[in-house]
C-alpha positions as CSV (number, residue, x, y, z in Angstrom):
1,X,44.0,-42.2,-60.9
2,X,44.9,-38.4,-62.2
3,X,44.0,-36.0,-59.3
4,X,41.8,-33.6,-62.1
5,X,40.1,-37.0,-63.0
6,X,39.4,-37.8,-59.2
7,X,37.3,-34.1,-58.4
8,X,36.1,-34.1,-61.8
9,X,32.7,-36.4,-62.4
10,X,31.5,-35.9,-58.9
11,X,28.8,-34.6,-56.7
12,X,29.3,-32.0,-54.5
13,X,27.0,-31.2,-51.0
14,X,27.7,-28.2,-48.7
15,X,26.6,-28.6,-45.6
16,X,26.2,-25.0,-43.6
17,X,25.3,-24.4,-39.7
18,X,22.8,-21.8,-39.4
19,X,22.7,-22.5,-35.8
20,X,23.0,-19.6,-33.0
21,X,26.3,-19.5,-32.9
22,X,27.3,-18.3,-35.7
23,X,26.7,-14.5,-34.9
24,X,29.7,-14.6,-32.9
25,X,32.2,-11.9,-34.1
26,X,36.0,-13.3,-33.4
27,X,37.0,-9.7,-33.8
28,X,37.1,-9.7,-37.3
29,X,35.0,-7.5,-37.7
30,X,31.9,-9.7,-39.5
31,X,30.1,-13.0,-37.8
32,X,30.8,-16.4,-38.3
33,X,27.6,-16.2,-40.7
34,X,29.3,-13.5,-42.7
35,X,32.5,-15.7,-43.3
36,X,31.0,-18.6,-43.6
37,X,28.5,-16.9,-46.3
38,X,31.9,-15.7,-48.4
39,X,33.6,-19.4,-47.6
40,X,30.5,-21.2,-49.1
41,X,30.2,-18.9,-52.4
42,X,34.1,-19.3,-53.3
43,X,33.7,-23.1,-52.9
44,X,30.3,-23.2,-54.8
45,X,31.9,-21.5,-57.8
46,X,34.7,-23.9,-58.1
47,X,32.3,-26.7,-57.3
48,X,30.0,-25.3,-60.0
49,X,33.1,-25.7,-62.5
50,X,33.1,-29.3,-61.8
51,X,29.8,-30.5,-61.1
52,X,27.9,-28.6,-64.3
53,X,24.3,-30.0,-62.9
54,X,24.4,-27.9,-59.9
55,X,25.6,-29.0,-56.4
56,X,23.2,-30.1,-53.1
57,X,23.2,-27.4,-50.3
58,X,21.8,-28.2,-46.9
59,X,21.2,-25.2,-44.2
60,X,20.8,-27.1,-40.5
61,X,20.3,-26.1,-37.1
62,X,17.9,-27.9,-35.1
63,X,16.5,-28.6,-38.5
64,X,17.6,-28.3,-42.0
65,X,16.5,-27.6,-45.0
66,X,17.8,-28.8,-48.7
67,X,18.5,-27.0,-51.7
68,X,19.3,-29.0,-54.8
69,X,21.2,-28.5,-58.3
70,X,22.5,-24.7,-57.0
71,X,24.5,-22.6,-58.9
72,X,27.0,-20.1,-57.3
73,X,24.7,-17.4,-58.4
74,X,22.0,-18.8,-55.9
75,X,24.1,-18.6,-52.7
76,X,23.1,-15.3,-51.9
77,X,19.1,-15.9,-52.5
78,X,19.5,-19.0,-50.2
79,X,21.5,-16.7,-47.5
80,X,18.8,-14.0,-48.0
81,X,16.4,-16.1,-46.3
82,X,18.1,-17.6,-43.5
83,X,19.5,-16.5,-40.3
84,X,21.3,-18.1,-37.8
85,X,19.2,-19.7,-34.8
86,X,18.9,-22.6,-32.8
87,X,21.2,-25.8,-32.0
88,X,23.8,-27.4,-34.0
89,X,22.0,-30.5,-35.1
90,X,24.4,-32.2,-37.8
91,X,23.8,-35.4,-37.4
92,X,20.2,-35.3,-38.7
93,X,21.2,-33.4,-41.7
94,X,24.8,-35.5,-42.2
95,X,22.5,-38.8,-42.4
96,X,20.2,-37.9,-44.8
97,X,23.0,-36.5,-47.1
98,X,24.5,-39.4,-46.8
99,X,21.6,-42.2,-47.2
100,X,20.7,-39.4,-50.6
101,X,23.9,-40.7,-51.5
102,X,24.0,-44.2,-50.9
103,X,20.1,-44.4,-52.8
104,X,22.0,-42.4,-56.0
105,X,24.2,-44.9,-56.0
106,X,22.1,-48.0,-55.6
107,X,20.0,-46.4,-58.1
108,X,22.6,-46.2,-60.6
109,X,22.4,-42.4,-60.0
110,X,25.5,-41.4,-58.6
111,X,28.7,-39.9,-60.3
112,X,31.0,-42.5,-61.1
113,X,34.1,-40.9,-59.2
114,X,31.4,-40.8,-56.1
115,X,30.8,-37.5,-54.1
116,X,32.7,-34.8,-51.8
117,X,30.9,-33.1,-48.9
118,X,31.9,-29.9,-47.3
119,X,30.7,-29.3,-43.9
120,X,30.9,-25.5,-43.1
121,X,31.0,-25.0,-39.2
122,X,32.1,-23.4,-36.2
123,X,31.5,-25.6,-33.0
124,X,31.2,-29.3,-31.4
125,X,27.7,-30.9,-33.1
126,X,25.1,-31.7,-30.5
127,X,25.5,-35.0,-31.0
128,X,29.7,-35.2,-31.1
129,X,29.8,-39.2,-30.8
130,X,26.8,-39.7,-33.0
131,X,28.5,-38.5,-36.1
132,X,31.9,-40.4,-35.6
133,X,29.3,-43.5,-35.4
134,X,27.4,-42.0,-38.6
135,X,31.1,-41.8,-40.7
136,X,32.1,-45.0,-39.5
137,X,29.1,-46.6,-40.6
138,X,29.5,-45.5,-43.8
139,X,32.9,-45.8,-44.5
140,X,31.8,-49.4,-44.6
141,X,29.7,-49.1,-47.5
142,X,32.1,-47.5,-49.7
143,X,34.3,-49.5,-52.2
144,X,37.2,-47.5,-51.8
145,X,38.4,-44.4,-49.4
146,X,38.3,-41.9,-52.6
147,X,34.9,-42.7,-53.4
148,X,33.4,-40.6,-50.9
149,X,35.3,-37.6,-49.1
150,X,33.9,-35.1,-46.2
151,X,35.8,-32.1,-45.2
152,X,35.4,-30.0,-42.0
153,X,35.8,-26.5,-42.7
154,X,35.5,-24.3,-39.4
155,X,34.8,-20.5,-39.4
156,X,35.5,-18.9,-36.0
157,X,38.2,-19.6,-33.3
158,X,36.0,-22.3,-30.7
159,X,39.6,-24.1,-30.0
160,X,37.5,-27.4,-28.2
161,X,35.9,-27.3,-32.1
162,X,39.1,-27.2,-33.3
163,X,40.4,-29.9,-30.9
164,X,37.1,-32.3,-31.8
165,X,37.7,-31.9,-35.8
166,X,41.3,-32.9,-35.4
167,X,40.5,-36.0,-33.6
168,X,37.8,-37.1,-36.2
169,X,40.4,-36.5,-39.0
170,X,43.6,-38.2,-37.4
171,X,41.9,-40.9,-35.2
172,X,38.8,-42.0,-37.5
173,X,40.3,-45.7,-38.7
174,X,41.9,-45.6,-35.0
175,X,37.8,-46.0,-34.3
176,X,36.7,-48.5,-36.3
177,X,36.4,-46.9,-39.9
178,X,37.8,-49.1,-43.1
179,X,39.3,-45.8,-44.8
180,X,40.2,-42.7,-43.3
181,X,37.4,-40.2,-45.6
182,X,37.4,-37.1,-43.6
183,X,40.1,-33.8,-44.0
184,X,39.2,-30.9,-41.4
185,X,40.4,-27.7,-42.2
186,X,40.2,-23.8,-40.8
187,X,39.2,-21.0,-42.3
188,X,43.3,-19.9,-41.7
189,X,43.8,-23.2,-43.7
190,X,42.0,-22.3,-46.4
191,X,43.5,-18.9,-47.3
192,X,46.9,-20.9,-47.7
193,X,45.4,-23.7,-50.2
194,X,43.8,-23.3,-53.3
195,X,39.9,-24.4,-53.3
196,X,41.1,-27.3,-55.4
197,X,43.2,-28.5,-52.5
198,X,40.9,-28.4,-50.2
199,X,38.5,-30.3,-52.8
200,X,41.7,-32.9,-52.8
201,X,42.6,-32.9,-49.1
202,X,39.0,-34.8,-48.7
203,X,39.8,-37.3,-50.8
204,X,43.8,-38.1,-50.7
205,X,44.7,-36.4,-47.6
């Protein structure tokens, strides 16, 4: 399949941790949040370009919240009224994106070239085991490893985060999984790739 044809006709979910953490400054003079908030309205816009019915936001920390068919141009509304607090719950909020998308695709819902999630981070999940389990799992209800792609994207410098995303994107059929449907990338990463590539790198990577 052409590479425009495989992140075009998809759905698009950013995932964002709103948990305590992320007013950590790395000495960058702005938080985690801050980057993160910049980070998540660059990839909105170019998800916007491809996904013209709006894309699914979630904002977790010990809970979560979800926002659907966003435009770019809501980003900063949703930021406005959220603030970082709390634990780092993801698996809660990475199961029901991912039963949302299962049901869309029973239903006869989903995009034909399936869906792309971007998880926006900075630290280990609460729960570190629990989502390798949650991938695996679904990586067996998938028809093929492009259909459904979820990237990593870590804001900040937590190296044992760093250490733990590597492992879930280098060792995940290693585990158990039937295709290999996760791409982890920094913040350092991403200002070397174009937004496109790191839409790709969850999918073909």
């Amino acid at each position: 399949m052409d590479i425009n044809e495989i992140v075009n006709n998809r759905d698009y979910t950013l995932i964002i941790d709103k948990s305590s953490s992320l007013n950590t400054d790395d000495g960058m003079g702005k938080t985690r949040w801050e980057i993160a908030q910049e980070s998540t309205f660059a990839l909105a816009q170019k998800c916007d370009e491809l996904d013209c019915d709006g894309i699914t936001i979630y904002l977790y920390s010990g809970r979560f919240r979800r926002y659907d068919n966003v435009t770019a141009g809501k980003i900063k509304d949703i930021y406005a009224v959220n603030e970082p607090m709390g634990k780092s719950d993801l698996k809660s909020v990475l199961q029901d994106a991912l039963e949302n998308y299962f049901q869309r695709k029973a239903e006869g819902e989903a995009k034909a070239n399936g869906e792309t999630m971007l998880v926006i981070t900075d630290g280990i999940p609460d729960e570190p085991k629990e989502i390798i389990k949650l991938i695996i799992d679904a990586t067996h209800r998938i028809d093929n490893g492009e259909e459904l792609g979820i990237s990593f994207i870590q804001v900040g410098k937590d190296r044992k985060a760093t250490e733990y995303f590597k492992a879930l994107d280098d060792l995940l059929e290693d585990a158990g999984a039937k295709f290999d449907i996760v791409d982890t990338v920094t913040l350092e990463d991403m200002q070397q790739m174009s937004l496109s590539q790191v839409l790709l790198n969850a999918l073909i990577d």
